[in-house]
C-alpha positions, 0 to 999 in steps of 0.5 A: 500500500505504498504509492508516492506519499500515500503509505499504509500508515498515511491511509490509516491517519485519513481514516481516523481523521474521517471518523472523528465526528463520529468518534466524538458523537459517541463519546459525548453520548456514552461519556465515560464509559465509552472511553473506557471501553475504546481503551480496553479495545485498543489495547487488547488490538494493539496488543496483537498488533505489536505481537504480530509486528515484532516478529514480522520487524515491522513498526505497528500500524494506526489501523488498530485504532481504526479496528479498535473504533468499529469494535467498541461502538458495535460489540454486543454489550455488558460481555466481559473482559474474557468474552470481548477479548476472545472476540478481539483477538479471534477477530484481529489474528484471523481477520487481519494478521494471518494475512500480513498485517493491515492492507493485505486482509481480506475481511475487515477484522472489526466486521470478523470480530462482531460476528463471532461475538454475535454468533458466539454470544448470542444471548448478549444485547447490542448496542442502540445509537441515538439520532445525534450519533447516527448522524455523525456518519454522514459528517465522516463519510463525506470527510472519508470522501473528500480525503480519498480515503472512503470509496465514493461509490461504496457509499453512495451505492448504498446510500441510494437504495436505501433512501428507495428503502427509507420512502419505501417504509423499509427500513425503520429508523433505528436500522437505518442508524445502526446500517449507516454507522456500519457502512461508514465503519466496517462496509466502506473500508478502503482494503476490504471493498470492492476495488473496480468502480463497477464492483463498489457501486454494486457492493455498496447497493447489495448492503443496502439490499441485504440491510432491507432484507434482513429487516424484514424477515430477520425477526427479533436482530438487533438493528446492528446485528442486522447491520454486522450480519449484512456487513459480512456478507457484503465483504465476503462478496466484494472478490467476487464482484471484483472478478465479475467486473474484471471479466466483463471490461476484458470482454468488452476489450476484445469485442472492441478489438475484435479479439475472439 
């Protein structure tokens, strides 16, 4: 991840940058204890960040602060420090470090994290957002935007079929909160979606998609977990709407070409 001035470490400054409307939202919401919580996080992130980065002699990476955001804000509530750090460490070592570090993984190790604590703990409740949180994302995603560091097409992809959605009466609001945090966090990471243009506007529209329909016909999901749940899935397919994208512009070239 390394083009002139724009390093590993450069994207992930952008990031945080992005996210401080956000960060600070939920802050003023959760007050002390959102602090308390981030920094547990953090640590328990940083910790397999320094593990994995000694061995590999390479200097940690400000992408676990991203990781250690997404994870504090959407983890289940009230779990415990041995169930929230098993989560973390599943979640950071098979998302992001198995596969070199940060830049190189394939799903987003926050999104990881939150779906083995959904899955594996089941009976914990998630968290709910308050409108004045929820708003910040949008703050933070036209930042990302204007930085270069969130795709656009990600964003605006989703956000459009779920405006469809909103008018469609689809999609109640505390879902609607909880999909537009989890886009801004976890589904428009700049390493873990889609990569072509055609790919980002597809994969941003197929969370939406996946939101709306989980909504609907997932009775009793939290809205974030419905949201984490979409999340996943969306990222899971992003290699493949890639490999789609790339399949048919190389079809194109060669109707154009007149290369059989």
């Amino acid at each position: 991840m390394t083009r002139g001035l724009w390093t590993r470490e450069t994207v992930a400054s952008l990031l945080l940058a992005a996210y401080l409307p956000l960060a600070l939202f939920w802050t003023l919401s959760g007050g002390v204890a959102a602090l308390g919580l981030f920094g547990l996080v953090a640590l328990i992130v940083a910790g397999w960040h320094l593990a994995f980065m000694l061995l590999r002699a390479q200097p940690p990476s400000l992408a676990a602060l991203v990781t250690a955001l997404g994870i504090a804000m959407l983890a289940p509530e009230d779990l415990g420090l041995f169930r929230l750090g098993l989560g973390i460490s599943f979640g950071v070592v098979m998302g992001e470090m198995v596969f070199g570090g940060w830049g190189r993984n394939v799903v987003n190790p926050a999104t990881v994290t939150l779906a083995f604590l959904g899955f594996g703990f089941p009976t914990f409740g998630w968290p709910g957002f308050d409108a004045p949180v929820a708003w910040a994302a949008i703050p933070a995603a036209l930042i990302g935007m204007a930085l270069g560091v969130l795709p656009a097409a990600v964003l605006i992809g989703a956000g459009l079929l779920g405006g469809i959605a909103v008018f469609g009466g689809l999609l109640p609001d505390p879902v609607l909160y909880a999909a537009g945090i989890v886009l801004v966090l976890l589904v428009a990471d700049p390493v873990t979606s889609a990569g072509t243009t055609p790919g980002r506007w597809i994969n941003g529209a197929l969370y939406a998609a996946l939101v709306v329909l989980f909504a609907n016909q997932w009775t009793g999901a939290a809205p974030v977990q419905i949201a984490v749940s979409a999340a996943l899935l969306a990222s899971i397919a992003a290699p493949l709407l890639d490999e789609a994208a790339l399949a048919l512009w190389i079809a194109q070239r060669r109707r154009r070409h007149g290369r059989s």
